[in-house]
PDB file of N, CA, C and O in Angstrom:
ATOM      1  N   UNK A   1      95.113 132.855  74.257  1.00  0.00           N
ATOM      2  CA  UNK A   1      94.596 133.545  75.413  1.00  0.00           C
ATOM      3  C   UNK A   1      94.988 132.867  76.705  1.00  0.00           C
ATOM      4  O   UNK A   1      94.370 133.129  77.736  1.00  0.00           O
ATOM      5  N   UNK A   2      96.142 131.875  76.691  1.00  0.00           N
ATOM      6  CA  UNK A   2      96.772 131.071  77.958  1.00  0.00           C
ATOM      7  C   UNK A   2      97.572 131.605  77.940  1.00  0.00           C
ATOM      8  O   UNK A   2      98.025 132.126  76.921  1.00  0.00           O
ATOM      9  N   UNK A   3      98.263 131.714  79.546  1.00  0.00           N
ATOM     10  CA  UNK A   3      99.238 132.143  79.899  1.00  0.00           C
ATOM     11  C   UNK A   3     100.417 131.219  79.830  1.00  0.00           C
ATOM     12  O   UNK A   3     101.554 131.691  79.862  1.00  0.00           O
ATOM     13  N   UNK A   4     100.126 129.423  79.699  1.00  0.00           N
ATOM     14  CA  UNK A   4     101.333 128.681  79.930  1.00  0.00           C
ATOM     15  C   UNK A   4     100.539 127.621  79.371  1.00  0.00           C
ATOM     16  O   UNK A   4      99.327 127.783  79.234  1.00  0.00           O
ATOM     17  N   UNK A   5     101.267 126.246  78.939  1.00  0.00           N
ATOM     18  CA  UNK A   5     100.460 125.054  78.204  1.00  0.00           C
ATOM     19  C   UNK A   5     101.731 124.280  78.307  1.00  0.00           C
ATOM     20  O   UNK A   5     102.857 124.739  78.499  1.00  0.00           O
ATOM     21  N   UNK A   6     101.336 122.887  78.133  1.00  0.00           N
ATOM     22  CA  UNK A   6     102.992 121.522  77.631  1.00  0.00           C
ATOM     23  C   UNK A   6     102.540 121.296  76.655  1.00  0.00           C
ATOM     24  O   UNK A   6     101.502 120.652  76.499  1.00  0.00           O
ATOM     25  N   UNK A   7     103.554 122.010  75.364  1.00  0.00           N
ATOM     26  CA  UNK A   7     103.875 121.216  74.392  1.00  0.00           C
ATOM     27  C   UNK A   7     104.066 119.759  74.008  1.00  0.00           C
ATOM     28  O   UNK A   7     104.491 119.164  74.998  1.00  0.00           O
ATOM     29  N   UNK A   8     103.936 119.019  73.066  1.00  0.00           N
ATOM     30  CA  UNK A   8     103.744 117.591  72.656  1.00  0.00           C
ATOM     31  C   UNK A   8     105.222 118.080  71.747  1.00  0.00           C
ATOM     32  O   UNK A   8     105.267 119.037  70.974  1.00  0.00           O
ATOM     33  N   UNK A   9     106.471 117.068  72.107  1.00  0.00           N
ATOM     34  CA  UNK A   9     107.322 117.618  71.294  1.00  0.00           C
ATOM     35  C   UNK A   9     107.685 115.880  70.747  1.00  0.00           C
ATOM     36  O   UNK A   9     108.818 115.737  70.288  1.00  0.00           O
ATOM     37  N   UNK A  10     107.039 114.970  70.774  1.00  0.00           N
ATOM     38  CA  UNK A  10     107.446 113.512  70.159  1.00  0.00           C
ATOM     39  C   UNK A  10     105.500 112.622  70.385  1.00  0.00           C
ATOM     40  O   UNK A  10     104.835 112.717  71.417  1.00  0.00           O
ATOM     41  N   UNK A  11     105.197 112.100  69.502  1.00  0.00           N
ATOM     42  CA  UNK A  11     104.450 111.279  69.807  1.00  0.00           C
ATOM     43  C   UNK A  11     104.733 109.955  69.557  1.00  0.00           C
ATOM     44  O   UNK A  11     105.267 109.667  68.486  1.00  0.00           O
ATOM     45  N   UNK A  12     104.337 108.685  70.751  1.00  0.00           N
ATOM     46  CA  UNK A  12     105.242 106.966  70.023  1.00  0.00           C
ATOM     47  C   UNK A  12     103.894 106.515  69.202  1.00  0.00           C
ATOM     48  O   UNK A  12     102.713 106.617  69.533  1.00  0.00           O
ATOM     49  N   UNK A  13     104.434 106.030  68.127  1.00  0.00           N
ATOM     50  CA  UNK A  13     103.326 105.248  67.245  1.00  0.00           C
ATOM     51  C   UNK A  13     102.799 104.440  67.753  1.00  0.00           C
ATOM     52  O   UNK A  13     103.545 103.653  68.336  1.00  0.00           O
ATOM     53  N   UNK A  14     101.458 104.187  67.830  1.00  0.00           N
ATOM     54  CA  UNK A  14     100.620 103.509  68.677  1.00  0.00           C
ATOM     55  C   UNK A  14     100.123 103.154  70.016  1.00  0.00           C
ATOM     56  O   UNK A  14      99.446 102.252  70.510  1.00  0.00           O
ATOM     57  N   UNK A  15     100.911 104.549  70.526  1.00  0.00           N
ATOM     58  CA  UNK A  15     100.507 105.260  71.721  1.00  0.00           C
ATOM     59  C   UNK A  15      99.537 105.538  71.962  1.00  0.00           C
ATOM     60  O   UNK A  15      98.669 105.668  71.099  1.00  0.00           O
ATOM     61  N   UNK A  16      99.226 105.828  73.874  1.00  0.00           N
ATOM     62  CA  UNK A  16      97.555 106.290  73.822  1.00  0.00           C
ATOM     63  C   UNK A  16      97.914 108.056  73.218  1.00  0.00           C
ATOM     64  O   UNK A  16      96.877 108.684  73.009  1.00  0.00           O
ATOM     65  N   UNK A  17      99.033 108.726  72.983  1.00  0.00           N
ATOM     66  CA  UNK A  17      98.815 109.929  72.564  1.00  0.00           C
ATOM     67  C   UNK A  17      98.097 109.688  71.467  1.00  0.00           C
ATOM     68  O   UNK A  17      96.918 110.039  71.420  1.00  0.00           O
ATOM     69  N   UNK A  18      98.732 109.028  70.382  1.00  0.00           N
ATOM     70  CA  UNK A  18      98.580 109.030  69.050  1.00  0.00           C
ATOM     71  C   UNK A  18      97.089 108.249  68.999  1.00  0.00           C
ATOM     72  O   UNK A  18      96.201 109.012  68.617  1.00  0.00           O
ATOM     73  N   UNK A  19      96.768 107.290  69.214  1.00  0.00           N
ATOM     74  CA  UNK A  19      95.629 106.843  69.387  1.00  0.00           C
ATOM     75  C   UNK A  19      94.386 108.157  69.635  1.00  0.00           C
ATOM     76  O   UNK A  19      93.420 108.387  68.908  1.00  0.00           O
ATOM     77  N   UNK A  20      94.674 108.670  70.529  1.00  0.00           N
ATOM     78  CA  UNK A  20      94.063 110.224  70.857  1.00  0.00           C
ATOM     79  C   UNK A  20      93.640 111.093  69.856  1.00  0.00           C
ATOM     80  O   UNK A  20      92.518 111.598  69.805  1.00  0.00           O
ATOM     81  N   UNK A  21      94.733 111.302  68.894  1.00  0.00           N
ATOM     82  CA  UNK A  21      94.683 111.948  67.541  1.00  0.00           C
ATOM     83  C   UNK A  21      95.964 113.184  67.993  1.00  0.00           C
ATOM     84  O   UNK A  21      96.207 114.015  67.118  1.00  0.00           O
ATOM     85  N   UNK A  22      96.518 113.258  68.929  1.00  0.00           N
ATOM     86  CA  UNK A  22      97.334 114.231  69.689  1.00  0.00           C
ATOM     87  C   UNK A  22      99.129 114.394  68.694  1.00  0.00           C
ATOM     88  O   UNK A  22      99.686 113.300  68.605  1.00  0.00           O
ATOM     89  N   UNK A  23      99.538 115.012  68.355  1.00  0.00           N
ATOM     90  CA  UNK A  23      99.873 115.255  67.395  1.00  0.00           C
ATOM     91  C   UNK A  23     101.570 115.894  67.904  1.00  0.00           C
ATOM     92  O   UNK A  23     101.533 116.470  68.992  1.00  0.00           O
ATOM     93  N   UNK A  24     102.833 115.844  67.303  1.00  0.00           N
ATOM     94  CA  UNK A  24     103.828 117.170  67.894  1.00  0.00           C
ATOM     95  C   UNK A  24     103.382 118.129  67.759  1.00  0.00           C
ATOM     96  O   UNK A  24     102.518 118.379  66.919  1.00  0.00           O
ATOM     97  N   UNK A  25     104.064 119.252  68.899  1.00  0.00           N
ATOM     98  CA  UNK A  25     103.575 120.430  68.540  1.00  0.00           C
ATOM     99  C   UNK A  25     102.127 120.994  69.045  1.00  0.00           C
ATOM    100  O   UNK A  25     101.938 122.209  69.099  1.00  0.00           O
ATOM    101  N   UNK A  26     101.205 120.143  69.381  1.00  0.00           N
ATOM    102  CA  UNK A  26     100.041 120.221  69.978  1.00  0.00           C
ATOM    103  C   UNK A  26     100.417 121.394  71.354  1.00  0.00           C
ATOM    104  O   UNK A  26     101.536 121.784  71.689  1.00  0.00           O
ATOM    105  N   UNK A  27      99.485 121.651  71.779  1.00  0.00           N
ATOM    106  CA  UNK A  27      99.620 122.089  73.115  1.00  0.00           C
ATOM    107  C   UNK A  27      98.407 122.062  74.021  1.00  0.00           C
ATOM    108  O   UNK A  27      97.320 122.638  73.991  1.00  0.00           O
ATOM    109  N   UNK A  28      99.003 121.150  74.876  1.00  0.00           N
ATOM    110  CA  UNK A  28      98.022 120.451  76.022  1.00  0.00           C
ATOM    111  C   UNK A  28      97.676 121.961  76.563  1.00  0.00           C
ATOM    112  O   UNK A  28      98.469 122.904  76.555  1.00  0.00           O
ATOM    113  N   UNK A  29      96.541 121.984  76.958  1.00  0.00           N
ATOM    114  CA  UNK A  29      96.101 123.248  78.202  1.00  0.00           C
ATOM    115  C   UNK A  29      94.952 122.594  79.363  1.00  0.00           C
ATOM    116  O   UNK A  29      94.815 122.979  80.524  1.00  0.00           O
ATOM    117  N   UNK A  30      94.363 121.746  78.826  1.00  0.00           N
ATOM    118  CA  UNK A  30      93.177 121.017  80.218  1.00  0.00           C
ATOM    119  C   UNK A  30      93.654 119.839  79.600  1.00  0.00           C
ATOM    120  O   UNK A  30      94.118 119.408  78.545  1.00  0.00           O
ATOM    121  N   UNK A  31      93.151 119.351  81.346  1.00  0.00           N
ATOM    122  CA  UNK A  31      92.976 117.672  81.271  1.00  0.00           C
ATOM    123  C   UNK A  31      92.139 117.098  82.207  1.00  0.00           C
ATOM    124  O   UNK A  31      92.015 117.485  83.369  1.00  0.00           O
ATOM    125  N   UNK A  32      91.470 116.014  81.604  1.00  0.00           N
ATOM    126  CA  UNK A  32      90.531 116.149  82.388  1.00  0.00           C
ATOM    127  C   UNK A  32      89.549 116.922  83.423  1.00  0.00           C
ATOM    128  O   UNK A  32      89.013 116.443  84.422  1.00  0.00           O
ATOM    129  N   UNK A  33      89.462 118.145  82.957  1.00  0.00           N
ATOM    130  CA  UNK A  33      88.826 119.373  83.167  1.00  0.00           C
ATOM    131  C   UNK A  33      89.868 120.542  83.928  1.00  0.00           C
ATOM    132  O   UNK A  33      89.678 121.758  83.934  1.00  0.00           O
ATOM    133  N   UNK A  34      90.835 119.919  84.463  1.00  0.00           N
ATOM    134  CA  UNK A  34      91.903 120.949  84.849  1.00  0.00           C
ATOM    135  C   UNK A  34      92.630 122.055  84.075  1.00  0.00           C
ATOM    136  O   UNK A  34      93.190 121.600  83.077  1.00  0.00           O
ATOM    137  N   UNK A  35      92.724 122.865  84.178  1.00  0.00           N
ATOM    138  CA  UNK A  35      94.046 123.564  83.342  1.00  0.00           C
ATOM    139  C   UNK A  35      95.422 122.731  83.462  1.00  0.00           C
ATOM    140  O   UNK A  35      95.754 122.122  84.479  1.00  0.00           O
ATOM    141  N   UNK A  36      96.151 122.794  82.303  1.00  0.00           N
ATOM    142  CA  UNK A  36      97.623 122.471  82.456  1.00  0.00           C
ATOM    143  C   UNK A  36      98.513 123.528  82.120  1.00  0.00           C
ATOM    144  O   UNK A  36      98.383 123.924  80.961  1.00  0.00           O
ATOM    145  N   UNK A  37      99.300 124.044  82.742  1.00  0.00           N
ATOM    146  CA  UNK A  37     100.516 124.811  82.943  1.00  0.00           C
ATOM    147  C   UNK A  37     101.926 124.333  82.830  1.00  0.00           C
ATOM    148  O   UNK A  37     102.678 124.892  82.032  1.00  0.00           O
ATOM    149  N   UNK A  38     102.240 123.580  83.390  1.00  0.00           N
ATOM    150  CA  UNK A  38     103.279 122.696  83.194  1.00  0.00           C
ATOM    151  C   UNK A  38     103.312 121.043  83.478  1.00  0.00           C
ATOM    152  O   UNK A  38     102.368 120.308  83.766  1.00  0.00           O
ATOM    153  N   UNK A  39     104.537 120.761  83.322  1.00  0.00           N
ATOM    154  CA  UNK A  39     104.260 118.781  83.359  1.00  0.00           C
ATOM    155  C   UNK A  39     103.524 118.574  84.282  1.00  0.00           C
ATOM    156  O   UNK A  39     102.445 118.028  84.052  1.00  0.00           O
ATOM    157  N   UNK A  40     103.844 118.908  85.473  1.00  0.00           N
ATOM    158  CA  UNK A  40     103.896 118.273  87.010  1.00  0.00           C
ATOM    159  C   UNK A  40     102.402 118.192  86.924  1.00  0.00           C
ATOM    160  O   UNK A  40     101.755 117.402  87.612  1.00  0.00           O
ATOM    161  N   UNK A  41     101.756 119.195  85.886  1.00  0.00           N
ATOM    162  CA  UNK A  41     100.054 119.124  86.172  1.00  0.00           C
ATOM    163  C   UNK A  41      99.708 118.385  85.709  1.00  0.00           C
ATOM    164  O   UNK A  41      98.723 117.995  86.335  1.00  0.00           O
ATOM    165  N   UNK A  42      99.973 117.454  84.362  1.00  0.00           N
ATOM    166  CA  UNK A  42      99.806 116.193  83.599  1.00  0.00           C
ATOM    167  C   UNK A  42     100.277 115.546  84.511  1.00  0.00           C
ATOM    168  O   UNK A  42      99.380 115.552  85.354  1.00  0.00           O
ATOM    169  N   UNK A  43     101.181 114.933  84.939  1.00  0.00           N
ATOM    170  CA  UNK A  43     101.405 113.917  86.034  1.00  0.00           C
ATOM    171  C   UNK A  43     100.499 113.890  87.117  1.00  0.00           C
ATOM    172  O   UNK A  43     100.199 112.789  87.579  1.00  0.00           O
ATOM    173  N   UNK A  44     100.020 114.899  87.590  1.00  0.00           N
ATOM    174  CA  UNK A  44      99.264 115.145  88.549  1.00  0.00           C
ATOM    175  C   UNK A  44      97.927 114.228  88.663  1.00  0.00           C
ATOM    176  O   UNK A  44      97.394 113.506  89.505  1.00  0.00           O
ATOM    177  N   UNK A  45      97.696 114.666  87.353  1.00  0.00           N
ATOM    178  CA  UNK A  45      96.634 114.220  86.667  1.00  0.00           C
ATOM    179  C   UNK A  45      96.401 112.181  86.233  1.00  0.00           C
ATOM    180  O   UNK A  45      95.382 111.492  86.181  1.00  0.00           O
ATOM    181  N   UNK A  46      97.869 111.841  86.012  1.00  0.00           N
ATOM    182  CA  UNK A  46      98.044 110.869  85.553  1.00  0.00           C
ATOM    183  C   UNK A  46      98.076 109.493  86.774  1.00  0.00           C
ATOM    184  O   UNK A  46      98.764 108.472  86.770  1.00  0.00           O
ATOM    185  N   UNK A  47      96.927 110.025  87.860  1.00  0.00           N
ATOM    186  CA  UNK A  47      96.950 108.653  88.503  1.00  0.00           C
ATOM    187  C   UNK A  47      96.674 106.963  88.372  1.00  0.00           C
ATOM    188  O   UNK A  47      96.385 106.507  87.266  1.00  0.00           O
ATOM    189  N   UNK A  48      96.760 106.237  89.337  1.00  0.00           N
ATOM    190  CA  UNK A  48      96.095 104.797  88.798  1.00  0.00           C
ATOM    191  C   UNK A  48      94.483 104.939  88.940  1.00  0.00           C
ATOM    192  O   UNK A  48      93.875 103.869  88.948  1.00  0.00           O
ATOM    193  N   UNK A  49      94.096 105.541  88.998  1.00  0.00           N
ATOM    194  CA  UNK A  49      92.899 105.766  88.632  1.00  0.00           C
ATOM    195  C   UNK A  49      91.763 106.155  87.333  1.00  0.00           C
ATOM    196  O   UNK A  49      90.645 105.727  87.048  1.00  0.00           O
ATOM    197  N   UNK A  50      92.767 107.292  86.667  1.00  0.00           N
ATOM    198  CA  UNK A  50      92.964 107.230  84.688  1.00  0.00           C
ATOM    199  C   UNK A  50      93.327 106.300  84.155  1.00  0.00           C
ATOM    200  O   UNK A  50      92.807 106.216  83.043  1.00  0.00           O
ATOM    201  N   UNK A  51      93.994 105.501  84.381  1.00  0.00           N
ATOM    202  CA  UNK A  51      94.443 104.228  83.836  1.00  0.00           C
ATOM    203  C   UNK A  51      93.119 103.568  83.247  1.00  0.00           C
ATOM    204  O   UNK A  51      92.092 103.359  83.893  1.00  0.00           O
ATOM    205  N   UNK A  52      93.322 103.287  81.951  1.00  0.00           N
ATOM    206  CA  UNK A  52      91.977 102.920  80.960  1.00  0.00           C
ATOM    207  C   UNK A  52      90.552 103.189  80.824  1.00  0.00           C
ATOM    208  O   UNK A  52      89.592 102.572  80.363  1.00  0.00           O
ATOM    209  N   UNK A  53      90.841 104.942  81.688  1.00  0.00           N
ATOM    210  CA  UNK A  53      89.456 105.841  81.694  1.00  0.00           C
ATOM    211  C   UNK A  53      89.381 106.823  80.496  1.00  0.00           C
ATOM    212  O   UNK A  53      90.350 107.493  80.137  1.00  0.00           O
ATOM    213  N   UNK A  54      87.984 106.870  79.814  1.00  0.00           N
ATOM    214  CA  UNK A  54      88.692 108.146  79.087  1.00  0.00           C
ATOM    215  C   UNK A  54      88.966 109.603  79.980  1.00  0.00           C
ATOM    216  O   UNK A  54      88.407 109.805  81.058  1.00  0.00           O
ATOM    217  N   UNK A  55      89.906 110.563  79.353  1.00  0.00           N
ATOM    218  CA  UNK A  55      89.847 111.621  79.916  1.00  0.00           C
ATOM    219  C   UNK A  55      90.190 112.864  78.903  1.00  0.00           C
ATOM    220  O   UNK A  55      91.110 112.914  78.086  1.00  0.00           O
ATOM    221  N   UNK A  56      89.239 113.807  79.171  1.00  0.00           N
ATOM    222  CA  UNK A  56      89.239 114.623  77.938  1.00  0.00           C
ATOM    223  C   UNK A  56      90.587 115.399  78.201  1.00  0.00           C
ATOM    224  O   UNK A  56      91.275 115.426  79.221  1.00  0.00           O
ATOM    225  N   UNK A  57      90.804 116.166  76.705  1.00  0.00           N
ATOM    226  CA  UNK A  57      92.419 116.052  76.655  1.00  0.00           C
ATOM    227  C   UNK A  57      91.943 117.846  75.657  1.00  0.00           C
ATOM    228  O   UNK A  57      91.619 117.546  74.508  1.00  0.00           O
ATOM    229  N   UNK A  58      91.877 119.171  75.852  1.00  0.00           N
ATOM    230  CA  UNK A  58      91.838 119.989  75.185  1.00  0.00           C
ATOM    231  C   UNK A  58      93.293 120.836  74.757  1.00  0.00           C
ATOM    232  O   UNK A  58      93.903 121.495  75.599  1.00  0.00           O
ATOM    233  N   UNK A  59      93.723 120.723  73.405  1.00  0.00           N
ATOM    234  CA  UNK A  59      94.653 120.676  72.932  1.00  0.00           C
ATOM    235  C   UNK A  59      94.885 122.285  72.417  1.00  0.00           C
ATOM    236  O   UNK A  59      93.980 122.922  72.955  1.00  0.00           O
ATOM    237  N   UNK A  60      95.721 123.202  71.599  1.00  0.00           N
ATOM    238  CA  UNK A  60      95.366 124.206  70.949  1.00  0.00           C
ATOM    239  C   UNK A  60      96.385 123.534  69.638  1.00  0.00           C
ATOM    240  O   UNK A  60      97.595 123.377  69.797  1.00  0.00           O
ATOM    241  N   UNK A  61      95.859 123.276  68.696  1.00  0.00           N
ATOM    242  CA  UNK A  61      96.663 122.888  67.228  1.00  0.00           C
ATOM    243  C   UNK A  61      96.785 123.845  65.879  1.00  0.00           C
ATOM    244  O   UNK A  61      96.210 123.814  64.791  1.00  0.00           O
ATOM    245  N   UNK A  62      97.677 124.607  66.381  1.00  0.00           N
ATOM    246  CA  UNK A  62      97.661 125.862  65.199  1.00  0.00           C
ATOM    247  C   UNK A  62      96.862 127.482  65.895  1.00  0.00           C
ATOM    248  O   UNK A  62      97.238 128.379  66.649  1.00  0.00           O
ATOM    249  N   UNK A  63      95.558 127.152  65.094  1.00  0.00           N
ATOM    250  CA  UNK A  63      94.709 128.552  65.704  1.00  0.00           C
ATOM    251  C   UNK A  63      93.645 128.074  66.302  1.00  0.00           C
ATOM    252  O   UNK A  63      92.926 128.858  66.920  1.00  0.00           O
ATOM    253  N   UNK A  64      93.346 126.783  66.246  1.00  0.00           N
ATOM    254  CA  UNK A  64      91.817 125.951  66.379  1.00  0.00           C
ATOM    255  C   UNK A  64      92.483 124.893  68.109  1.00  0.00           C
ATOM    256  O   UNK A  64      93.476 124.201  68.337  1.00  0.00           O
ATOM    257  N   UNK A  65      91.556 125.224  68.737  1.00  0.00           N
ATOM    258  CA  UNK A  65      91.448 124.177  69.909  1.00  0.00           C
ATOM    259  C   UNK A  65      90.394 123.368  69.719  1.00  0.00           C
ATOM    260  O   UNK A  65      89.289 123.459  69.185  1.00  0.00           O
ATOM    261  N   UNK A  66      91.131 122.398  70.401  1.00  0.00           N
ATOM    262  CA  UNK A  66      90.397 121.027  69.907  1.00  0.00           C
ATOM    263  C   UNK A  66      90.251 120.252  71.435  1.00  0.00           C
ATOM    264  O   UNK A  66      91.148 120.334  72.274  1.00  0.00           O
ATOM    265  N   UNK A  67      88.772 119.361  71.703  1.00  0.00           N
ATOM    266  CA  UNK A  67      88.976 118.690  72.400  1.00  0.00           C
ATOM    267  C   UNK A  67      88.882 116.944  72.020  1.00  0.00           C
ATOM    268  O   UNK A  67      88.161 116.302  71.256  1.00  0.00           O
ATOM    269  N   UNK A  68      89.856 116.614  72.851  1.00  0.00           N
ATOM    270  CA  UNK A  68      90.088 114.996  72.259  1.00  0.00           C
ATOM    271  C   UNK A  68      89.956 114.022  73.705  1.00  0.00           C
ATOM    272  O   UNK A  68      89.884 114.542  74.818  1.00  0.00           O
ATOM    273  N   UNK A  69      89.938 112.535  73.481  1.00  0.00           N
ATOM    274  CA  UNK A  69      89.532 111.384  74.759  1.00  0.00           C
ATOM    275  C   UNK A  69      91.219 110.721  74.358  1.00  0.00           C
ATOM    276  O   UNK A  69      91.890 110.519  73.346  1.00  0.00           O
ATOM    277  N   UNK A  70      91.346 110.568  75.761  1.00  0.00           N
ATOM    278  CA  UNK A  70      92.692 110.134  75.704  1.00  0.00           C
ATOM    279  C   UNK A  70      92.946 108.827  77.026  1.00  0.00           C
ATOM    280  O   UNK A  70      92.795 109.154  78.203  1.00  0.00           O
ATOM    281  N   UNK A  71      93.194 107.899  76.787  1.00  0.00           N
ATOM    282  CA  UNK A  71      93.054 106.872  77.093  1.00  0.00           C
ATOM    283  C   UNK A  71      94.430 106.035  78.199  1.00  0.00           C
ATOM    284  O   UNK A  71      95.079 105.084  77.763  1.00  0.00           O
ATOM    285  N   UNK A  72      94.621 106.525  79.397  1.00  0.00           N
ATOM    286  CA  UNK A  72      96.023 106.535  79.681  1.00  0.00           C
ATOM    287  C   UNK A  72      96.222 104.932  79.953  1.00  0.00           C
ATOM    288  O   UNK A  72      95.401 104.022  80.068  1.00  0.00           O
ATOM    289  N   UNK A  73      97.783 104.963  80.016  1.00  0.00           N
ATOM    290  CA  UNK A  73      97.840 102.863  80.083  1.00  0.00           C
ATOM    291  C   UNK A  73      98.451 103.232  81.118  1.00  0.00           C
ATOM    292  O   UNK A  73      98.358 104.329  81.669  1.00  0.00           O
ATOM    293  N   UNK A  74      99.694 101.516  81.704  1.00  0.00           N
ATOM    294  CA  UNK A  74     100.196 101.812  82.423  1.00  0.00           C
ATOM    295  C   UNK A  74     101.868 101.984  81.694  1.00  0.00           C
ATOM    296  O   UNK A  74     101.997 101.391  80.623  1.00  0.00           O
ATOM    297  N   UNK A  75     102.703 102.499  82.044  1.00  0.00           N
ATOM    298  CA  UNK A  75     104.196 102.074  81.493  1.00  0.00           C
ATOM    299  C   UNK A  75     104.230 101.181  81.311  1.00  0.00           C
ATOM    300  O   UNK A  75     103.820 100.368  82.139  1.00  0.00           O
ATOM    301  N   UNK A  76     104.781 100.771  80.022  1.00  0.00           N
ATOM    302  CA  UNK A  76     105.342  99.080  79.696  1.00  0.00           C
ATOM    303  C   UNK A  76     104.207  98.670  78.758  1.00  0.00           C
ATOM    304  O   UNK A  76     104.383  97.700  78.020  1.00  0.00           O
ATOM    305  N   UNK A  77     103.000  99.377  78.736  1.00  0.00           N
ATOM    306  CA  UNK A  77     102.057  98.582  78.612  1.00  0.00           C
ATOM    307  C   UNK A  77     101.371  99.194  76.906  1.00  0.00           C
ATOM    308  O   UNK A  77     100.392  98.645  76.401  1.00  0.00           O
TER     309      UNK A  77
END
């Protein structure tokens, strides 16, 4: 029932994705209470301020949406 979402097309092992439970193939639609439409809205989202906050992460995986806590770092880190 979305008009647009970002796909998860790689997750790194022991990532905060994967840590998350966030999966390939997933499809991001909110974050942290926002809608997501495309990247730029995850980035948007991805200030130094999320940095080791949780932030809820509602996914659609198959037919079932799911909401998950997702834990952002910094690069490198």
């Amino acid at each position: 029932g979305r008009a647009a979402a970002v796909e998860i097309v790689q997750v790194v092992p022991g990532g905060p994705a994967q840590r998350a439970g966030l999966l390939a193939e997933d499809l991001i639609v909110e974050l942290g209470g926002y809608p997501v439409e495309r990247v730029e809205d995850l980035q948007r989202a991805m200030t130094a301020e999320a940095i080791g906050e949780a932030v809820p992460v509602r996914v659609v995986r198959g037919d079932r949406e799911l909401e998950l806590e997702l834990r952002p770092v910094e690069l490198g880190d």
